[in-house]
C-alpha positions as CSV (number, residue, x, y, z in Angstrom):
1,X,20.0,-4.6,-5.0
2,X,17.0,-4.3,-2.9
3,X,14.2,-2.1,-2.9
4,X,12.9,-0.6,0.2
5,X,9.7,1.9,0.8
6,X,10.0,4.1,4.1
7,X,7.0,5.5,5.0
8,X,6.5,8.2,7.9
9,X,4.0,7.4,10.4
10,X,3.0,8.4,14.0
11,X,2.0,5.0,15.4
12,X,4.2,2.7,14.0
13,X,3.1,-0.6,15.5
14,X,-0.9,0.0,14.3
15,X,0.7,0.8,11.2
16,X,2.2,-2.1,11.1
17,X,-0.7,-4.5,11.8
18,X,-2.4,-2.7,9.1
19,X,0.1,-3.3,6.6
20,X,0.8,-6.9,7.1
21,X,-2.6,-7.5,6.8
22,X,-3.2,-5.4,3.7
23,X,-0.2,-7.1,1.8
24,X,-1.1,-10.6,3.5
25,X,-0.6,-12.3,-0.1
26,X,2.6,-11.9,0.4
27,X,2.8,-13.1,3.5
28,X,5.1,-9.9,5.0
29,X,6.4,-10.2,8.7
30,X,7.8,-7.7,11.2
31,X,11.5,-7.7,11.2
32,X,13.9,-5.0,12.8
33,X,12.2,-3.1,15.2
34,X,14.6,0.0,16.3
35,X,13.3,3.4,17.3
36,X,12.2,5.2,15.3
37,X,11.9,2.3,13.0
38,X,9.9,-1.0,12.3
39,X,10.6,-3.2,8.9
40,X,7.9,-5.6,7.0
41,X,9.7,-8.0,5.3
42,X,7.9,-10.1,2.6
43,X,9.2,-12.9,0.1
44,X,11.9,-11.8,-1.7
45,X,11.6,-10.2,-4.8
46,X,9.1,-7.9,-2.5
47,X,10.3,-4.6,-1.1
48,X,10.5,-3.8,2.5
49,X,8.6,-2.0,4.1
50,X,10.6,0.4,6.2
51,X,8.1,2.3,8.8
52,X,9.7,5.1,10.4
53,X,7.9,7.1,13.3
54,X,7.4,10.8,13.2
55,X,6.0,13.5,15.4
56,X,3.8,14.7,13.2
57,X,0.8,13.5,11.1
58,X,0.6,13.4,7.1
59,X,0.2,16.6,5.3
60,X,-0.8,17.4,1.7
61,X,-0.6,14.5,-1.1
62,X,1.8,11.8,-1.5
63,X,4.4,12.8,-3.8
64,X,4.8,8.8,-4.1
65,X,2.6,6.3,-3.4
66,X,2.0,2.6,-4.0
67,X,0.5,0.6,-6.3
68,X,-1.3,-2.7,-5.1
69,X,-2.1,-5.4,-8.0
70,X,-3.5,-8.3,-6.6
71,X,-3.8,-9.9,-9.8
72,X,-8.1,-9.5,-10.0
73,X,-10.1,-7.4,-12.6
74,X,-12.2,-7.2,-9.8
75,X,-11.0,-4.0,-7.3
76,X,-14.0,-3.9,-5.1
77,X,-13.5,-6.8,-3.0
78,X,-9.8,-6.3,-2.5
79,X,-11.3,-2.2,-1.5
80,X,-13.9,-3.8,0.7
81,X,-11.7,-5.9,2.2
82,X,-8.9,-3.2,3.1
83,X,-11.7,-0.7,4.3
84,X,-12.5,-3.5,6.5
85,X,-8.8,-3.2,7.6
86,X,-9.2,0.5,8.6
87,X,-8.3,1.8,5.1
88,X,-10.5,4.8,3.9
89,X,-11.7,5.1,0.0
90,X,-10.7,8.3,-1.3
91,X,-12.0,7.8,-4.9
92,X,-14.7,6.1,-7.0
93,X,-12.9,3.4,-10.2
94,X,-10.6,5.5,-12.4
95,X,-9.0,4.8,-15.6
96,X,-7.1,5.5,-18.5
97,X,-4.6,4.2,-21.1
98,X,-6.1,0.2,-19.7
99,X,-5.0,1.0,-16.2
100,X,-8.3,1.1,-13.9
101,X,-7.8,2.4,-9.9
102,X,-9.5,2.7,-7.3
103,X,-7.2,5.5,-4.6
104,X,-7.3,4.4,-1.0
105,X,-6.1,5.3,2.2
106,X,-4.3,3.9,5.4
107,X,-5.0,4.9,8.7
108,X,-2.9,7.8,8.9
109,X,-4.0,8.8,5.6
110,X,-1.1,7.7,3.0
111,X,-2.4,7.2,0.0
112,X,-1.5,4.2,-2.4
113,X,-3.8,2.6,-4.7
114,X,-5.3,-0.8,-6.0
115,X,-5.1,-0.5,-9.9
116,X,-5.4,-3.6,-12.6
117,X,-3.2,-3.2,-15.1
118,X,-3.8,-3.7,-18.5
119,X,-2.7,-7.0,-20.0
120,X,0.1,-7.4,-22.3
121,X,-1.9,-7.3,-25.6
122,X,-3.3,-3.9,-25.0
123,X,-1.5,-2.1,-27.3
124,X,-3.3,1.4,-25.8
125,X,0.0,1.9,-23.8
């Protein structure tokens, strides 16, 4: 089985640059390019991305979003860095029950988040 996350956009190939460099720990490529759609591929066990073009720009919330761990107690300079991508900060440092976030956006406004986890000795879970 293999997961894969579509997500609607309006310029697909800006979208894309965006998004390889945002998840460039994980070293994800372009790989089928099709009207209306445009894969990243990353190592497996990583999803695919799956971005699929649409007329119309993002309305309302997210019903789903993701969540980036990049494995640093430290969110600011992962936030800096993907506001330097074109990403927009939508939120100050959240928390609760040991998660801590910090809610982002990409340039067409999709929301996803980087978060810490807690570790696996908090037992506040």
């Amino acid at each position: 089985m293999q997961i894969v996350v579509t997500l609607d956009c309006v310029d697909t190939e800006a979208q894309a640059d965006f998004w390889i460099a945002a998840l460039a720990p994980l070293d994800y490529q372009r790989g089928f390019h099709g009207p209306p759609y445009l894969s990243l591929v990353g190592p497996a066990p990583a999803p695919t991305l799956l971005l699929q073009h649409v007329p119309e720009a993002k309305q309302g919330k997210n019903r789903m979003h993701l969540d980036l761990d990049f494995g640093t107690a430290d969110l600011m300079p992962e936030v800096n860095r993907l506001e330097q991508l074109g990403a927009t900060r939508l939120s100050a440092e959240l928390s609760e029950h040991g998660f801590r976030w910090i809610v982002v956006a990409d340039p067409e406004g999709n929301e996803f988040c980087v978060f810490d986890p807690p570790d696996s000795t908090d037992t506040a879970r």
